[in-house]
C-alpha positions as CSV (number, residue, x, y, z in Angstrom):
1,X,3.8,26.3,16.8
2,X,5.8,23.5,15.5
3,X,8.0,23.7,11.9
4,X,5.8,21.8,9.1
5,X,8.8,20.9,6.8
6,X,8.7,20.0,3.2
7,X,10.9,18.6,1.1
8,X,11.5,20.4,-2.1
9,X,13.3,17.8,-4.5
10,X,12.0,14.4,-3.8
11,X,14.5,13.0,-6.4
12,X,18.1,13.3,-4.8
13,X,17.2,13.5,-0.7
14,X,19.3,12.4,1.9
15,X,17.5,9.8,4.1
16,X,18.9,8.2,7.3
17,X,17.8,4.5,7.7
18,X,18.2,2.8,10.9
19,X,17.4,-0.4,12.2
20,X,17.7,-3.4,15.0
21,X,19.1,-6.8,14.2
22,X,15.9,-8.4,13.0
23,X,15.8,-6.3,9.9
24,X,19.7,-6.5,9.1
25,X,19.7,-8.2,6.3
26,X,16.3,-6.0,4.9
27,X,18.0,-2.7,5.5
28,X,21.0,-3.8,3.5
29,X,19.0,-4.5,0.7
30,X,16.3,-1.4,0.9
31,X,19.7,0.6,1.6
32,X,20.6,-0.4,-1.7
33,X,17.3,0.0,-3.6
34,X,17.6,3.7,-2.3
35,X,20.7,4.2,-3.6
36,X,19.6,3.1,-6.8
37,X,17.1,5.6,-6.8
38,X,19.5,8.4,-6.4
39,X,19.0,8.9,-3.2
40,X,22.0,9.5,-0.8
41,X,21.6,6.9,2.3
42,X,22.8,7.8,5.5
43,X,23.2,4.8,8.1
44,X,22.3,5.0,11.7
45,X,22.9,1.1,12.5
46,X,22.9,-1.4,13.4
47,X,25.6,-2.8,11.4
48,X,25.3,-6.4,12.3
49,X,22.8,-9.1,13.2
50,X,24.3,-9.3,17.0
51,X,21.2,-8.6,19.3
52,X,20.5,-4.8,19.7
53,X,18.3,-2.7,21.4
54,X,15.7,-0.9,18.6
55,X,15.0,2.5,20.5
56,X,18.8,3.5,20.1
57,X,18.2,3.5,16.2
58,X,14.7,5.1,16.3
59,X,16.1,7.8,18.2
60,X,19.4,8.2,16.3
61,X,17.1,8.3,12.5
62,X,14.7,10.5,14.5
63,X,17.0,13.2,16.0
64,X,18.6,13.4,12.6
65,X,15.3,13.9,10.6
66,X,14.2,16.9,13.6
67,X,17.2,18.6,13.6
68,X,17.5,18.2,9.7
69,X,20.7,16.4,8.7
70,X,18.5,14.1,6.9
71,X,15.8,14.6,4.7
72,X,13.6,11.3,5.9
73,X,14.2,8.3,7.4
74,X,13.3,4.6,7.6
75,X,13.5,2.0,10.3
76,X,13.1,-1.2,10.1
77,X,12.4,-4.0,13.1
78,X,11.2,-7.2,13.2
79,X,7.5,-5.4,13.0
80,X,8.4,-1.6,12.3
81,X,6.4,-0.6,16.0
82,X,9.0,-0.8,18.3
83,X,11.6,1.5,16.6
84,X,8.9,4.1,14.8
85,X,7.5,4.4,18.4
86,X,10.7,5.2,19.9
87,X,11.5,7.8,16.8
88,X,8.1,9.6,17.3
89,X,9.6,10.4,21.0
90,X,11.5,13.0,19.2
91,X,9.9,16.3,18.7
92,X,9.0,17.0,15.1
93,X,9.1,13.2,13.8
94,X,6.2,11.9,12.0
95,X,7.1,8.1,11.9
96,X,4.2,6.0,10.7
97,X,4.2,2.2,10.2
98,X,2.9,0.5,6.8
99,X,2.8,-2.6,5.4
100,X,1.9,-2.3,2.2
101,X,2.1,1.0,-0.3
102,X,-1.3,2.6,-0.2
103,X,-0.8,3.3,3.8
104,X,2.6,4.5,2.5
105,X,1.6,7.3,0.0
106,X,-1.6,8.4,2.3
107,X,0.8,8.8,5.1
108,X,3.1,11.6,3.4
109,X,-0.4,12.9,1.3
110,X,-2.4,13.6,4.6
111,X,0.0,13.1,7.5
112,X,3.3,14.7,6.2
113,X,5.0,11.5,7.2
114,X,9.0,12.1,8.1
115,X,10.0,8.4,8.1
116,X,8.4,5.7,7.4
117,X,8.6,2.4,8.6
118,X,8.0,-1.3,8.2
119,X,9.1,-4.8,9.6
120,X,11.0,-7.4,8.1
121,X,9.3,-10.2,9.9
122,X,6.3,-8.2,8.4
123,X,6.6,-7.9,4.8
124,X,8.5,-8.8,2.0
125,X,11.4,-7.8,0.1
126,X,9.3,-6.5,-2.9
127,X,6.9,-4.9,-0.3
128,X,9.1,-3.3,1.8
129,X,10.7,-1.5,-1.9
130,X,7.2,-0.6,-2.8
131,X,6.2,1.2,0.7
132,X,9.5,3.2,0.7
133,X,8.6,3.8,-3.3
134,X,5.0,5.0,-2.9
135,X,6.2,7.0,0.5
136,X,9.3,8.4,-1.6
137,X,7.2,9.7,-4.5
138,X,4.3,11.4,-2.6
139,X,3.7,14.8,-1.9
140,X,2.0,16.5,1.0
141,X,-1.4,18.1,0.0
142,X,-1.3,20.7,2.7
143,X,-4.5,22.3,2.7
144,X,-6.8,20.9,5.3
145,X,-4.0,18.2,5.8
146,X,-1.7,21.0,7.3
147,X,-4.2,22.1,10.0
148,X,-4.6,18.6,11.3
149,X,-0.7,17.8,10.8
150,X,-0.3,21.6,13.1
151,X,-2.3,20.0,15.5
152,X,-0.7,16.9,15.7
153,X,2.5,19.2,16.5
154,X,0.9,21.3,19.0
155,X,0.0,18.2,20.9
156,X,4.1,17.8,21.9
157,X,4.1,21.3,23.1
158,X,1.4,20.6,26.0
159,X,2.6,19.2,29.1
């Protein structure tokens, strides 16, 4: 069986953030917003707007949210699918896309969500700050949750 892992203080994590160089100039600003928080930000790139391929930096956030250097993560592309797809390659991630902060808290409530991600050509400033907000502050309810969340593990395991 695959590790279910929970975060214990949601205040001060560590999260890696990663991106392509659609969402540049997002991931600057959402960097900072986290930082503001309290959080500790961890950047996995890209570090400039020059054309990039997205799967390096789903993979990079990913592999650092499996093997636990970082709490969480989040990615940002031009829509959020690309690099969340390429993260959820990695055993043990949960990536899920949102675009708006409903999808975001549900995600870590009922999924146990590890990164989260969204798309700059997709949302907002505002929005984007609101998903990663919602996401941040949720808690996993476990319970029946954890039993489907096991399952979703166990599915990596099979050939």
């Amino acid at each position: 069986m695959a590790a279910i892992f929970y975060v214990k203080d949601r205040a001060k994590m560590k999260l890696g953030i990663g991106n392509d160089h659609a969402a540049y100039n997002m991931k600057l600003q959402i960097k900072e917003y986290l930082e503001s928080l309290g959080h500790e930000v961890v950047d996995y790139g890209c570090h400039s707007t020059d054309s990039v391929h997205y799967p390096e930096f789903g993979e990079k956030v990913g592999r650092a949210v499996a093997n636990g250097e970082v709490d969480g993560g989040v990615l940002i592309c031009g829509t959020g699918v690309g690099i969340s797809m390429s993260a959820n390659k990695v055993h043990g991630v949960r990536a899920a896309v949102c675009s708006e902060p409903v999808t975001a808290r549900l995600t870590k409530e009922h999924n146990n969500a590890n990164i989260i991600a969204f798309g700059e050509r997709i949302v907002g400033i505002e929005t984007a700050k609101a998903i990663c907000k919602a996401w941040l502050d949720a808690e996993f309810q476990g319970g029946r949750h954890e039993t489907r969340v096991q399952m979703m593990m166990d599915i990596e395991m099979r050939p």
